[in-house]
C-alpha positions in Angstrom: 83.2 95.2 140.2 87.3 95.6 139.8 88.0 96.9 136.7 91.3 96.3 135.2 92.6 98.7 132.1 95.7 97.7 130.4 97.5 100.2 127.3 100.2 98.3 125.3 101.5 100.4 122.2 102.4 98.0 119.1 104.6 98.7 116.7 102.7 96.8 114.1 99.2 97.3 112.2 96.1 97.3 113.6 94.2 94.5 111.2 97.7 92.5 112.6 97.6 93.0 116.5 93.7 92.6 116.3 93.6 89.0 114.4 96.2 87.8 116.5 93.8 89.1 119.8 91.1 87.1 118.8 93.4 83.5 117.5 92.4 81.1 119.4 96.0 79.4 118.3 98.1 82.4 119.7 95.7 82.6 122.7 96.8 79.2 123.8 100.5 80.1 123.3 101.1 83.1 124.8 99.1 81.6 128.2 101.1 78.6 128.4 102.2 79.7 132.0 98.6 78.9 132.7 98.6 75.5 130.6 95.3 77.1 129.1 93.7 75.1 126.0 90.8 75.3 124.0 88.8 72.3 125.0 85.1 73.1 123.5 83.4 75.6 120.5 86.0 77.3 118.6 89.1 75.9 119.1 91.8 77.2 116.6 91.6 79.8 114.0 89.9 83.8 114.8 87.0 84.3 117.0 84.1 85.8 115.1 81.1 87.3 116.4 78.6 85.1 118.0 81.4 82.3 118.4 81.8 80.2 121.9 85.2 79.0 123.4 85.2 76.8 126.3 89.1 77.3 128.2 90.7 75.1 130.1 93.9 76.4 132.5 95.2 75.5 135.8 95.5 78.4 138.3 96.9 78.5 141.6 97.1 74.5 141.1 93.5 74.0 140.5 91.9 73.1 136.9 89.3 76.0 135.8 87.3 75.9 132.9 85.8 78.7 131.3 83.4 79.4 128.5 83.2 83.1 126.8 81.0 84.3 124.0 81.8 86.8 121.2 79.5 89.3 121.9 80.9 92.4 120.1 83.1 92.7 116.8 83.8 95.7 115.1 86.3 94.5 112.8 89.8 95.9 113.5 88.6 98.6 116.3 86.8 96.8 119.0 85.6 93.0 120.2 84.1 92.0 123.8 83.7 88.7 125.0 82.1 87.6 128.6 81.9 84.5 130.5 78.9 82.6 130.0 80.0 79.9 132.2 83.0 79.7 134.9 84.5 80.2 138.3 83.4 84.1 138.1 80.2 86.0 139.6 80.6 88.3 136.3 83.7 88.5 133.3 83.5 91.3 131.2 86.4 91.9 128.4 86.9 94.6 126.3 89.7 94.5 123.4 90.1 97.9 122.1 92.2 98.5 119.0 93.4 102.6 118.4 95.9 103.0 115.1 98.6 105.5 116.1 101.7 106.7 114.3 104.0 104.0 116.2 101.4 100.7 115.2 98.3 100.6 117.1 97.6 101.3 120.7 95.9 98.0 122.4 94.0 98.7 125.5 92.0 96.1 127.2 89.1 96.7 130.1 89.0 93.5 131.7 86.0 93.9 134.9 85.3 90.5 136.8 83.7 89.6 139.9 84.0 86.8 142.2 81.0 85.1 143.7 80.6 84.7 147.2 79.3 88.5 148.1 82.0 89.9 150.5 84.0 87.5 150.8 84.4 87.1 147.0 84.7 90.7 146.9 87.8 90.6 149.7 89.5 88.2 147.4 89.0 90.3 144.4 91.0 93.1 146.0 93.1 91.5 148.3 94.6 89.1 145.4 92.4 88.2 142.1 93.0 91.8 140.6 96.4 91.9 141.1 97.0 87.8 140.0 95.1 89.1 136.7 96.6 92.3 135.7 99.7 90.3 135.9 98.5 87.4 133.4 96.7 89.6 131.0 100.3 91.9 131.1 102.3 89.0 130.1 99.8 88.1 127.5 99.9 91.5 126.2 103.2 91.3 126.1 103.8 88.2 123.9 101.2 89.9 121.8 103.8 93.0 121.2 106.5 90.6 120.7 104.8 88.4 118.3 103.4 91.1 116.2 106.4 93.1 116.3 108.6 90.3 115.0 105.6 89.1 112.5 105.3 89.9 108.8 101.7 91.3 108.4 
């Protein structure tokens, strides 16, 4: 299964960056490339342990929807969530929150799989990893931005 792993340093506190991970709200915003929307379950305010979002984007021209579960929250240092319904074989995403002496250090491990055995797996290589490290990048990102500018 690819596994992505993304670092972004913050210069902001770690209470901050993580709330604004799990917003629903400043999901939406920073993937409006993706026209992504929360469509179903928790759809503004913080994700909490337990909660469901349902996610509705248009990728490569084609409307996807996608449901994840809260499955892990360790308030301020760690949450997971994982599709439990959508276009993947397998989503797995790990938000990992590390306080350092510049803000916080960020790092995401994102794994996914595609269905359709090899040739899902082809596709997951050939394109999928790449088209994803790039979207969660950009979120990330807007993330920095946002808290950097933000008053915590």
């Amino acid at each position: 299964m690819p596994t992505i792993h993304l670092t972004t340093t913050i210069n902001a506190p770690t209470d901050h960056v993580f709330d604004l991970a799990r917003s629903v709200d400043f999901h939406t915003e920073s993937m409006s490339i993706t026209n992504e929307t929360a469509v179903d379950g928790v759809t503004s305010g913080l994700l909490s342990s337990g909660d469901r979002v349902t996610w509705r984007a248009r990728h490569f021209g084609i409307p996807f929807t996608l449901t994840v579960k809260i499955t892990k929250l360790d308030y301020s240092n760690h949450f997971r969530d994982i599709m439990i319904d959508g276009p993947f074989a397998e989503q797995i995403h790990d938000h990992y929150f590390e306080p350092v002496s510049s803000g916080t250090q960020m790092i995401d491990v994102f794994q996914f799989s595609s269905p359709f055995g090899v040739v899902g797996t082809i596709v997951d290589i050939l394109y999928l990893e790449r088209y994803l490290r790039r979207l969660l990048t950009v979120r990330n990102n807007h993330l920095r931005q946002v808290a950097e500018s933000d008053e915590p």
